[in-house]
C-alpha positions in Angstrom: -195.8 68.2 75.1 -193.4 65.8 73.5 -194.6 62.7 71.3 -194.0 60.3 74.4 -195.6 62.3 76.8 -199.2 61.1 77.7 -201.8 62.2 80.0 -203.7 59.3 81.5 -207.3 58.9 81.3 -209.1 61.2 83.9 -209.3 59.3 87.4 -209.9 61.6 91.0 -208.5 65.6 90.2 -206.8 66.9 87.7 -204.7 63.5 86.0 -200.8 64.2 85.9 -198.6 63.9 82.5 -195.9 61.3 83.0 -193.5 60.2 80.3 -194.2 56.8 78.9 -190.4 55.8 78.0 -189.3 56.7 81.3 -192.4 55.3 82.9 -191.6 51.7 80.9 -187.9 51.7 82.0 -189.0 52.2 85.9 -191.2 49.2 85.4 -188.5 46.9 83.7 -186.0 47.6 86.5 -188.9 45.9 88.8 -189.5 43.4 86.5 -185.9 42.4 86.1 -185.2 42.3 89.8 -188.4 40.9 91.5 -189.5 38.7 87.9 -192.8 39.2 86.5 -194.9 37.4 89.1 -192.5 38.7 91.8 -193.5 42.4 90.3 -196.4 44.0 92.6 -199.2 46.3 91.1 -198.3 48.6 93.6 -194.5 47.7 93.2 -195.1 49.1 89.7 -197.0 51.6 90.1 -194.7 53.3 93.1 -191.7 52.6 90.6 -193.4 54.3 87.6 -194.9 57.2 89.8 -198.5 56.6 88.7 -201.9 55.2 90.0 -203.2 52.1 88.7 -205.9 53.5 86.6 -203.4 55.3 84.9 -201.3 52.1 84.5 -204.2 50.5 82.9 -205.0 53.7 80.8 -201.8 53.9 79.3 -199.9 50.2 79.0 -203.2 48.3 79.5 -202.9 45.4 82.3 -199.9 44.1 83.7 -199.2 41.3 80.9 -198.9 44.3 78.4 -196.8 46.2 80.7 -194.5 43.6 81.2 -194.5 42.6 77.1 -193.8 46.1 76.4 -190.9 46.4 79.2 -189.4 43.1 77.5 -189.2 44.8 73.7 -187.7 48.0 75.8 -185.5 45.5 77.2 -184.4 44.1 73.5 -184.1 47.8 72.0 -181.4 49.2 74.5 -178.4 50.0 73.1 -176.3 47.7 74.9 -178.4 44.5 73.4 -176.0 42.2 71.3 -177.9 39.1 70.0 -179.6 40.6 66.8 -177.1 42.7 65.7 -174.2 39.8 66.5 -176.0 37.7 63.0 -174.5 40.6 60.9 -170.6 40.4 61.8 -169.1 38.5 59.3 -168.1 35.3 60.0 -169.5 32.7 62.6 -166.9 33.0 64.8 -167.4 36.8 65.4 -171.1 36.4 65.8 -171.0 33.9 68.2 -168.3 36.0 70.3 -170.0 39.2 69.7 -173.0 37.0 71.6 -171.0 35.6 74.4 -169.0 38.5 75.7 -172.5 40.5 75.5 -173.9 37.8 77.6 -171.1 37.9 80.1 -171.2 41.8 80.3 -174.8 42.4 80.4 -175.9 40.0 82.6 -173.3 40.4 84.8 -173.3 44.7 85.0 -173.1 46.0 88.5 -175.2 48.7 87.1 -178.3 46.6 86.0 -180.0 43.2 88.1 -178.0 40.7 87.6 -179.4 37.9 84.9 -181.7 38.3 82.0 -185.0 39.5 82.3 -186.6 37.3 79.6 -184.9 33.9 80.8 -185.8 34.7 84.5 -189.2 35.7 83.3 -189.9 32.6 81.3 -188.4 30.5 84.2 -190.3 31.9 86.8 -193.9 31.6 85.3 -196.6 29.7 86.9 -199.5 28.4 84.9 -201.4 31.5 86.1 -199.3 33.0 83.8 -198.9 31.0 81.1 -199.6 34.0 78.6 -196.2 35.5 79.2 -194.3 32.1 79.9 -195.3 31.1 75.9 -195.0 34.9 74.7 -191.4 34.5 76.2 -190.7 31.1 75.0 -191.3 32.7 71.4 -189.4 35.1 71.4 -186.6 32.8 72.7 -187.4 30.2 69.2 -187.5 32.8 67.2 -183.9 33.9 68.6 -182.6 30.7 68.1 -184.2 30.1 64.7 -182.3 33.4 63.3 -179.5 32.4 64.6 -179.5 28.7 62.7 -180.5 30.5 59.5 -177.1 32.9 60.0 -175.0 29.7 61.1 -177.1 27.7 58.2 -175.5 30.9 55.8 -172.0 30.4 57.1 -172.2 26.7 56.4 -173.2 27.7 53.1 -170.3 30.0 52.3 -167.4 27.2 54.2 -167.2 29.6 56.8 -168.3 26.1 59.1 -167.6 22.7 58.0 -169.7 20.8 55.5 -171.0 18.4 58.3 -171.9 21.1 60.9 -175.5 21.2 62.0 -176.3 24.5 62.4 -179.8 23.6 64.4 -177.7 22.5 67.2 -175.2 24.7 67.2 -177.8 27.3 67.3 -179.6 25.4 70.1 -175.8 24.8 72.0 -175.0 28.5 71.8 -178.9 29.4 72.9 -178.1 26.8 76.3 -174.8 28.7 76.9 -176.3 31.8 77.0 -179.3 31.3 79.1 -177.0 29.2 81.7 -174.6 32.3 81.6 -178.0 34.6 82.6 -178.6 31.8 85.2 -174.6 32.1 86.7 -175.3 36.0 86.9 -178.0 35.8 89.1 -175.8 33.3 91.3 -172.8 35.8 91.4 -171.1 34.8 89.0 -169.3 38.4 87.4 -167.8 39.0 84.5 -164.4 37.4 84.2 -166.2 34.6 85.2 -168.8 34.4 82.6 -166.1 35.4 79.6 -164.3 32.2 81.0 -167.1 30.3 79.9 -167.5 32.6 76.4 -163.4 31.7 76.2 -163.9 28.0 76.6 -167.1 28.0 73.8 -165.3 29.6 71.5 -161.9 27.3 72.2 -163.6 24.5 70.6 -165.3 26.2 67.5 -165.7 24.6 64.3 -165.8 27.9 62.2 -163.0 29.9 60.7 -161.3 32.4 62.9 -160.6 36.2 61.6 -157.5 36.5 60.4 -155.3 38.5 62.8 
């Protein structure tokens, strides 16, 4: 049995292995299209190919599910926010952002939108546990991306009187209105019209063609 193979606790007969990666992305695909309060135990459950006492057993209740979906979510290869802060200059990282946003949230392959702005947007206070544990995560985006525009201020990359806080909190806006415009329709020409138009107007240096 591999490492990410896990038999659930014992429930009625004989319990059945399932694989807990595969398992986690079945239940982000329903999270992403039906949100997390949209998102069904049994919704999950059918998705995943489990019973609920294995559900329980091996992600603990649904708030941990959907938690552990969401860092599934921020690991996939295709994500682009984190490793955007280590291109070189602020102009890169900020493109390297947009046109990520406008392909991702607009893939014909995936829901349209972003999971973790829908999710945070779609919270009612009976689930005010995830709303704030997404709201984090969304500061904490925001704050590494001041300290990387704070850095390129440092080094002239962006003008002396640029403040990097609200650039940071600009380019955070842009990107969840672009998630927002996905799940409207909006596809991806349309959305790197928008990452076009940001970057027309940006203070910092561009690469050198």
């Amino acid at each position: 049995m591999s490492a990410s193979a896990v038999t659930p606790a014992p429930t009625v007969g004989r319990p059945r292995a399932f694989d807990m990666e595969k398992a986690l992305q079945k239940a982000l695909e329903v999270f992403w299209r039906k949100g997390y309060e949209g998102a069904s135990l049994p919704d999950l459950c059918e998705a995943m190919g489990i019973n609920k006492p294995s559900l329980y057993a091996a992600f603990g209740n649904k708030e941990q599910l959907f938690l552990k979906a969401i860092e599934l979510y921020e690991n996939r290869p295709c994500a682009f926010f984190y490793p955007a802060l280590e291109l070189a200059t602020s102009y890169e990282v900020v493109k390297h952002m947009l046109c990520g946003a406008a392909t991702t949230t607009a893939d014909p392959d995936n829901p349209p939108g972003c999971v973790i702005v829908q999710g945070a947007l779609a919270c009612s206070e009976s689930a005010a546990f995830v709303k704030e544990a997404l709201i984090i995560k969304r500061r904490a985006g925001e704050t590494a991306l001041c300290e990387r525009l704070q850095r390129a201020k440092d080094e002239g990359d962006l003008p002396a009187d640029s403040d990097p806080a609200a650039l940071a909190r600009y380019i955070g806006a842009v990107l969840q209105g672009m998630a927002i415009q996905a799940t409207s329709g909006a596809n991806c020409a349309e959305l790197k019209q928008v990452a076009e138009t940001v970057l027309s107007a940006w203070p910092g240096k561009r690469p050198e063609l």
